[in-house]
C-alpha angles and dihedrals in degrees: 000000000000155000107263091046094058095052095052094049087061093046088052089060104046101120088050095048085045084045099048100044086048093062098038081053088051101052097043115177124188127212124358084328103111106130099145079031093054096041092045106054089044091054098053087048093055087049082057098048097255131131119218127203134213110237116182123326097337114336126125130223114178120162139229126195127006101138093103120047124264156089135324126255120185119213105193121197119176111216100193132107139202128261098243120115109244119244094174115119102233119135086232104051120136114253096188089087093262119108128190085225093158102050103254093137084066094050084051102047087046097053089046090060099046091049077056088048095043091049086050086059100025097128083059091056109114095203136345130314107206109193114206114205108197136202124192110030102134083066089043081240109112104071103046081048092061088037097063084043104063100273093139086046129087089048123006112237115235089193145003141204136189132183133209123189120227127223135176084030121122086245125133107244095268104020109136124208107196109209114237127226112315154002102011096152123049111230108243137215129199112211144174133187130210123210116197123202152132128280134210145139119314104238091048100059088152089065090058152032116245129222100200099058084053098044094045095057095040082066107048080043096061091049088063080067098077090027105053111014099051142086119241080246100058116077130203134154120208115187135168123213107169133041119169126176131128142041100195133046095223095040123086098211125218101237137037118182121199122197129194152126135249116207120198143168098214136070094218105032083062093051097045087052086049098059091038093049090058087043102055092032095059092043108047089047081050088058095059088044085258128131119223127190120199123212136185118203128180127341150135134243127243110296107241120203125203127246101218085038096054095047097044096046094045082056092054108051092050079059094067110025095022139220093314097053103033132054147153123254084244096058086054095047097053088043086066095270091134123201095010101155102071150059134211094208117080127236128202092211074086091091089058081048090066099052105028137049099254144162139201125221119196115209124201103230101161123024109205098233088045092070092271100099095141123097131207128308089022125132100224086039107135127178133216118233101207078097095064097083094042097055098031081065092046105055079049107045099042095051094048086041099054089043097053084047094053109041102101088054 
């Protein structure tokens, strides 16, 4: 095994990898609602001689290797999408008001073709590659699913590694940042808020208790959190993105709901916004004679990366693209790439973080000057799939490389 065949067997498969990610594209599904996702991954595993398992609501597990002895090394693609309805141009957009606006259609269709590369060499395989197929990232939902469904059983990963591909960065297609040691994904929580109060008509406020007033002060109050609690050191976004309440202009009405999400970088630190958003919350409604309820919803913890795993697979993937198209997030960072190391959107891989040894690549798919100028989570977003074959090689050749390493531990 070596670099430069590895690299020629995913460029062999290109217009797989392209076909494969377009129909994926085509047939988004959001959630834990894959089901042509679902059948179709599982198909194209059978056609290689997997097979594939069924772990938690809808997510995949198949295995390669295993015929030497060895560790474990997890490979990890989410399959969901988001609920936006797609305005890019591309003649395989969906058209069922889902879009794959995060790439996760090109996570799926890369890990496809590496399960194809590994069962190619699989008799070269020192140990086992488990390939973890996810639904339901984009609600944080999908990995504690699998979790509490065996996913770290038969057999027991040593190691994991996820992907994500990168658009709207001024990244060359296939370029890999490797994150360094620590901390490189905030945890998230999903929160509303539900103001209770009294309507009544508008021109009669003094005969109720109105919700809006609340509302409108427990939010300017939160935002003194990160103002005014922590250090300059600690970091934390809160941000609301919904408020409802209210069907007519001259009626005060008896209920608001506000809906958001906090991101942070420390354990802690979440959980001490989180008291003190209940806190504030109950007692500024309090304050108006209303009553608030605070209440999280789903989230993920920070996404730790780990120190050996960082400094060998940065060592791999230079192996095979080489010193212009793989980097750490510390050799950005010194070139003048800032804050590399982390990332202000949150990842729910994170929970595999916690248990096992584990690492995430970023991967450039869509340079701004290059007619991808769109990020994540945006409904003209578009990807470029130059960055198919790359990352398609280097889901293959680190896990076999780490494992290889690895197999007299």
């Amino acid at each position: 095994m070596n670099n430069e065949m590895i690299l020629r067997d995913a460029a062999a498969m290109e217009q797989k990898i392209i076909a494969d990610r377009r129909y994926l594209h085509a047939h988004a599904e959001p959630r834990f609602e894959l089901k042509d996702t679902l059948a179709y991954v599982k198909a194209e595993l059978e056609k290689m001689g997997y097979e594939p398992r069924e772990c938690g609501r809808a997510g995949l597990i198949a295995l390669a290797g295993g015929k030497k002895p060895g560790k474990v090394f997890m490979l990890r693609a989410d399959m969901d999408a988001l609920p936006i309805q797609e305005l890019a141009e591309e003649e395989f957009a969906c058209k069922n008001g889902s879009m794959h606006g995060c790439g996760h259609d090109l996570h799926t269709a890369m890990l496809l073709a590496a399960a194809r590369i590994l069962k190619q060499h699989e008799d070269e395989i020192q140990g086992t590659v488990k390939l973890m197929f996810q639904p339901a990232e984009e609600v944080f939902e999908g990995a504690a699913d699998m979790l509490k469904n065996g996913l770290l059983e038969n057999p027991s990963p040593d190691a994991a590694m996820m992907i994500h591909v990168m658009a709207g960065m001024p990244m060359e297609a296939g370029t890999v940042i490797v994150s360094g040691p620590g901390i490189s994904a905030p945890a998230a929580d999903y929160f509303e808020i539900k103001v209770q109060g009294k309507g009544c008509h508008g021109s009669m406020p003094n005969m109720g208790i109105d919700p809006m007033t609340a509302a409108a002060h427990i939010l300017i109050a939160l935002q003194e959190i990160a103002a005014r609690e922590l250090a300059m050191t600690e970091q934390a976004v809160l941000t609301f993105g919904t408020i409802h309440g209210g069907t007519a202009a001259n009626a005060i009405p008896d209920q608001v709901t506000m809906g958001g999400s906090l991101r942070t970088f420390d354990e802690e630190v979440r959980a001490m916004i989180k008291d003190r958003m209940t806190e504030i919350t109950e007692n500024v409604a309090r304050a108006f004679r209303a009553e608030a309820t605070v209440t999280f919803g789903s989230g993920c913890p920070t996404l730790k990366n780990d120190r050996d795993l960082s400094r060998e697979v940065s060592g791999y993937v230079k192996e095979l693209l080489g010193p212009t198209k793989a980097f750490s997030a510390e050799e950005l960072a010194a070139a003048g790439g800032g804050g590399a190391s982390k990332s202000a959107g949150s990842e729910d891989f994170a929970y595999i973080s916690q248990q096992v040894p584990a690492i995430m690549l970023a991967l450039g798919a869509g340079h701004p000057e290059k007619g991808y100028p769109y990020p994540q989570h945006h409904p003209m977003v578009r990807f470029d799939e130059a960055a198919l074959v790359p990352g398609s090689a280097v889901y293959a050749w680190t896990a076999m490389r780490w494992l290889e390493e690895h197999a007299g531990d």
